[in-house]
DRENLO-689708 format. One record per residue: x, y, z of N, C-alpha, C, O in turn; residue number from 0. Coordinates in nm, 3 decimals, padded with zeros to 5 digits, always signed. Layout:
N
      n_u      n_v      n_w     ca_u     ca_v     ca_w      c_u      c_v      c_w      o_u      o_v      o_w  zaza
        X        Y        Z        X        Y        Z        X        Y        Z        X        Y        Z   NUM
...
This chain:
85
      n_u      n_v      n_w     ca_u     ca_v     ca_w      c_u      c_v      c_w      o_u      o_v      o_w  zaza
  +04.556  +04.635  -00.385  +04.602  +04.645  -00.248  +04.523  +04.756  -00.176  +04.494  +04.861  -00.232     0
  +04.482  +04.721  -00.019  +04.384  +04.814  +00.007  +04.511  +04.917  +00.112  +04.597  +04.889  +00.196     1
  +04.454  +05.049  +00.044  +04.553  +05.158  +00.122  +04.536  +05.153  +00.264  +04.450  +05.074  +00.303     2
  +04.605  +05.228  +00.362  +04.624  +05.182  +00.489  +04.519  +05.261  +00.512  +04.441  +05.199  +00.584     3
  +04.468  +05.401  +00.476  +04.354  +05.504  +00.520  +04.213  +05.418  +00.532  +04.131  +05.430  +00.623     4
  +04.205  +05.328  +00.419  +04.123  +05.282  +00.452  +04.051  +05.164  +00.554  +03.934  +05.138  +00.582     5
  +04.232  +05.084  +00.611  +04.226  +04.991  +00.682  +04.191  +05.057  +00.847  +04.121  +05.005  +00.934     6
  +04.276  +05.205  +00.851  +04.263  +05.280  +00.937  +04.089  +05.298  +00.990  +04.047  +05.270  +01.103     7
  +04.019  +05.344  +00.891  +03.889  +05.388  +00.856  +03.772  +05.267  +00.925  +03.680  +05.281  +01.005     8
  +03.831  +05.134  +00.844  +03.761  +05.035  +00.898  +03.770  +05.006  +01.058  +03.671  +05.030  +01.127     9
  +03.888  +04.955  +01.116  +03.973  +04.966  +01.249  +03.838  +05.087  +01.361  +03.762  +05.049  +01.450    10
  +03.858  +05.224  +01.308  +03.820  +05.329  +01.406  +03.657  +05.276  +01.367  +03.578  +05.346  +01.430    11
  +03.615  +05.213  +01.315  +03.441  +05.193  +01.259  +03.410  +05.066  +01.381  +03.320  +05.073  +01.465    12
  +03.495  +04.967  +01.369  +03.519  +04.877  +01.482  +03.542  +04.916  +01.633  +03.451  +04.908  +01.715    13
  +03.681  +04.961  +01.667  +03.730  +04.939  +01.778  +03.686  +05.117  +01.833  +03.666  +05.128  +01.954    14
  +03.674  +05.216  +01.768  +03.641  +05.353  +01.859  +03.829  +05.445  +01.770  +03.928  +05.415  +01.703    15
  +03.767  +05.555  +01.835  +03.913  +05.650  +01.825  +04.073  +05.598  +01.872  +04.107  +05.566  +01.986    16
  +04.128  +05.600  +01.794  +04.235  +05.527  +01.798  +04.341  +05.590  +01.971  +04.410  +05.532  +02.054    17
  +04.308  +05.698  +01.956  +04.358  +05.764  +02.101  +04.283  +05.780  +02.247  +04.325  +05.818  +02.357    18
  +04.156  +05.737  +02.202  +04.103  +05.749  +02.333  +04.094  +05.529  +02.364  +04.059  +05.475  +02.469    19
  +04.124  +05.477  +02.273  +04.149  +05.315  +02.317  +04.270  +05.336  +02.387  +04.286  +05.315  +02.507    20
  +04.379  +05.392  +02.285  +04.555  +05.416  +02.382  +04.524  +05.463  +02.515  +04.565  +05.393  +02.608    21
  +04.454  +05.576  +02.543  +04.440  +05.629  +02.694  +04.368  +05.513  +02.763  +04.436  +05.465  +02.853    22
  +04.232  +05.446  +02.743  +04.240  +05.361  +02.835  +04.305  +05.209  +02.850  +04.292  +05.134  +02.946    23
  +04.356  +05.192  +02.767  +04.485  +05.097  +02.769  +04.557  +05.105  +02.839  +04.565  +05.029  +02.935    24
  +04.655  +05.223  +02.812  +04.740  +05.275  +02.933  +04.699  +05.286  +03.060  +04.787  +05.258  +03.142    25
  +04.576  +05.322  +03.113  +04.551  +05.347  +03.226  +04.523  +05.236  +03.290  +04.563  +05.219  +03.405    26
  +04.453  +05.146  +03.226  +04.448  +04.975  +03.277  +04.544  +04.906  +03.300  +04.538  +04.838  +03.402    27
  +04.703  +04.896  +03.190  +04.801  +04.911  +03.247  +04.907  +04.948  +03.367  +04.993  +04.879  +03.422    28
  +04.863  +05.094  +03.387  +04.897  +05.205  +03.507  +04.818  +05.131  +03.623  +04.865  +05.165  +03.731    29
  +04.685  +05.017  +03.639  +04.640  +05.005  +03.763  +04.698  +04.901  +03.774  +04.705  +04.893  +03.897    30
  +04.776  +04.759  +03.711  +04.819  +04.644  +03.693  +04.980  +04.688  +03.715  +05.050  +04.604  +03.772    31
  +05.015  +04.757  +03.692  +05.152  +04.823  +03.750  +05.172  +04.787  +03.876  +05.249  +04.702  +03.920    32
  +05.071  +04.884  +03.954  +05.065  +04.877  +04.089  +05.059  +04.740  +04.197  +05.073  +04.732  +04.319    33
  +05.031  +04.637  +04.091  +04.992  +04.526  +04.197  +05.108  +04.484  +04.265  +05.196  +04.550  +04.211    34
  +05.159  +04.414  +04.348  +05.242  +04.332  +04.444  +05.299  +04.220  +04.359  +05.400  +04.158  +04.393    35
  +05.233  +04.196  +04.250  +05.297  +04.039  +04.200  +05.348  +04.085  +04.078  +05.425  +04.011  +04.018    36
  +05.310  +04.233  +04.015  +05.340  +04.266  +03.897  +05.475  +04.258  +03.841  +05.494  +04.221  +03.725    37
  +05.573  +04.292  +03.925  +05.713  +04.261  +03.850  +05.772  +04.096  +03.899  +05.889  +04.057  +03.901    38
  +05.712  +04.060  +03.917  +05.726  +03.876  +03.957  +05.649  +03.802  +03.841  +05.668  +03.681  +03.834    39
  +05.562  +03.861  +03.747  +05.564  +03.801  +03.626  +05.655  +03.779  +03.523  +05.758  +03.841  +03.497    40
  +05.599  +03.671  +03.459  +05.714  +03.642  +03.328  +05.612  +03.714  +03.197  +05.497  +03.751  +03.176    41
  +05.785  +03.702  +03.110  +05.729  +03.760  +03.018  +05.568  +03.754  +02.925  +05.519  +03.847  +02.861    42
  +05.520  +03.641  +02.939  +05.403  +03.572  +02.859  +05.301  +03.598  +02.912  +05.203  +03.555  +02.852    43
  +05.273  +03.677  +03.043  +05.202  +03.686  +03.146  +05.168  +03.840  +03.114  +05.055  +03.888  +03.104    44
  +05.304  +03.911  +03.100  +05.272  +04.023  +03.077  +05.240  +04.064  +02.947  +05.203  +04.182  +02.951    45
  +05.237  +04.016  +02.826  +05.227  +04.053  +02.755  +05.077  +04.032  +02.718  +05.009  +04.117  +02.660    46
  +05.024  +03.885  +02.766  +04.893  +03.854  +02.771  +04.836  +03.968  +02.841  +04.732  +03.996  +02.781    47
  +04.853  +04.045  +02.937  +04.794  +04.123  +03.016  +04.756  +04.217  +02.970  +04.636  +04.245  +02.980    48
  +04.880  +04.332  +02.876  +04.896  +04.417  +02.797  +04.757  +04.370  +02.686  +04.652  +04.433  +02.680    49
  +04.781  +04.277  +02.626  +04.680  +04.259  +02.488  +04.546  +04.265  +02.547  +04.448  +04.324  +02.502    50
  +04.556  +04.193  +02.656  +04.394  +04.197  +02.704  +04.358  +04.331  +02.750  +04.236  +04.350  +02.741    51
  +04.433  +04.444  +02.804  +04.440  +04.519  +02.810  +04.344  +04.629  +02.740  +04.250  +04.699  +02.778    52
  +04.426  +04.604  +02.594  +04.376  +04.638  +02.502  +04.261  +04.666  +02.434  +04.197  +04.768  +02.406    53
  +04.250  +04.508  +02.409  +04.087  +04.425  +02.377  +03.998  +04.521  +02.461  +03.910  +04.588  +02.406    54
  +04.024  +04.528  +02.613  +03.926  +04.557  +02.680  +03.900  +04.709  +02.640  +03.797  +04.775  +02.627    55
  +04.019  +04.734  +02.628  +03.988  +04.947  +02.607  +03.914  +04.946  +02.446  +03.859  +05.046  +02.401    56
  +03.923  +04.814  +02.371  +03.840  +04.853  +02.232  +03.722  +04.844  +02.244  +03.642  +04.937  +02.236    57
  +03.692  +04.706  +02.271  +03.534  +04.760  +02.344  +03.474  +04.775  +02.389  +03.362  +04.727  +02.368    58
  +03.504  +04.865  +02.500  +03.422  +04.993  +02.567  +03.444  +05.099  +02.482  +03.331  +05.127  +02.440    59
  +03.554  +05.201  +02.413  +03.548  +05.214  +02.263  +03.480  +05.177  +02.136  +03.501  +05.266  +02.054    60
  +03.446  +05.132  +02.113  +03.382  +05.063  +01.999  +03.264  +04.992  +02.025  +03.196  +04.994  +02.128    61
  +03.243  +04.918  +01.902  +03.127  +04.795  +01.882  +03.157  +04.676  +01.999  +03.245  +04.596  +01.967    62
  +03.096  +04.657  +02.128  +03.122  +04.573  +02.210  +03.028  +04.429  +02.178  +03.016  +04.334  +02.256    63
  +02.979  +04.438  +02.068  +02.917  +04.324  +02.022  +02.985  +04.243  +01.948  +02.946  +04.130  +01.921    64
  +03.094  +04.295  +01.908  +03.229  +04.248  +01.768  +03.287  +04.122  +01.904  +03.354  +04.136  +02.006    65
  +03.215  +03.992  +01.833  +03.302  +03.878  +01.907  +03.447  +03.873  +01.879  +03.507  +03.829  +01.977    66
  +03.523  +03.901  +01.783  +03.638  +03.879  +01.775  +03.726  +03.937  +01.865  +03.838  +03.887  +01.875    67
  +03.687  +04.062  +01.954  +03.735  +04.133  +02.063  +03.747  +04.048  +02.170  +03.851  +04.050  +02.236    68
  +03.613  +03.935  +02.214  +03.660  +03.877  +02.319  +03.686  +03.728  +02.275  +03.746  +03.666  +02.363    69
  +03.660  +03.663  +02.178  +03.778  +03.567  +02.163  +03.887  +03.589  +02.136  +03.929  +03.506  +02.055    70
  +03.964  +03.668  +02.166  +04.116  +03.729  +02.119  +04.143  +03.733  +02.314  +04.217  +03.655  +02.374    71
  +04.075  +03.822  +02.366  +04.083  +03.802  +02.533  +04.133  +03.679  +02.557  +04.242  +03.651  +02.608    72
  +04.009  +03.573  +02.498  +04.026  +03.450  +02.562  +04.125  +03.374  +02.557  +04.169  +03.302  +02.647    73
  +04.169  +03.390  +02.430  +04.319  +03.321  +02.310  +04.427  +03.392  +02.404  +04.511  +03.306  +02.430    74
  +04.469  +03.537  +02.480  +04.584  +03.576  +02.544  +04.540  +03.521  +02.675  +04.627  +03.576  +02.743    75
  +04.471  +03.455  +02.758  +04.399  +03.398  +02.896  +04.448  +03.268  +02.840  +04.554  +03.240  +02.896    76
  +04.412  +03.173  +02.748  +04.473  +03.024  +02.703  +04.599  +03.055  +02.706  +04.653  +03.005  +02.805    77
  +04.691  +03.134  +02.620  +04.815  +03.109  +02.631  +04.859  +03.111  +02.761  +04.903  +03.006  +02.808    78
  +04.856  +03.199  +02.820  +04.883  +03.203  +02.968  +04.858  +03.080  +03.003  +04.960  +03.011  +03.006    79
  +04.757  +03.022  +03.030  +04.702  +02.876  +03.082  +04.796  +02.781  +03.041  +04.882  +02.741  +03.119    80
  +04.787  +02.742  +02.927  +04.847  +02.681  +02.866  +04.935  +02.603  +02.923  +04.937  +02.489  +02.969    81
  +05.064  +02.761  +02.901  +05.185  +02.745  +02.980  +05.236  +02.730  +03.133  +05.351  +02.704  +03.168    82
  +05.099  +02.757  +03.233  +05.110  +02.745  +03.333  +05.089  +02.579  +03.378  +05.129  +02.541  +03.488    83
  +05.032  +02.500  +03.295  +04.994  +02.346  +03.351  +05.100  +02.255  +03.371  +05.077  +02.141  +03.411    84
């Protein structure tokens, strides 16, 4: 079983410092707050938002060549879709 230090280890080798992804996460968050339609979303909307969120603060953080960062974008953008047709 691989210890978590090392899953940790791999993760920060990928995506960047685990606290400076949280800060710009949050702050991408903090500008999507602000919008006019933001609390008129449903739940699936926001949560897609949040993840992409994410994705996006890893890589500019990290290895921005790691495709799995933006097919994961794309996969929380489909669900959304999805459910909107």
């Amino acid at each position: 079983m691989k210890k978590i230090e090392t899953t940790l280890a791999e993760r920060e080798k990928t995506y960047g410092d685990y606290e400076d992804v949280a800060k710009i996460s949050q702050f991408l968050k903090q500008i999507l707050w602000d919008g006019k339609q933001y609390h008129n979303l449903r739940s699936f909307q926001l949560e897609s938002l949040d993840m992409i969120c994410n994705k996006m603060a890893r890589i500019v953080n990290g290895d921005p060549k790691y495709k799995d960062s933006w097919h994961d974008i794309e996969g929380y953008a489909k669900l959304v879709s999805d459910r909107l047709k």
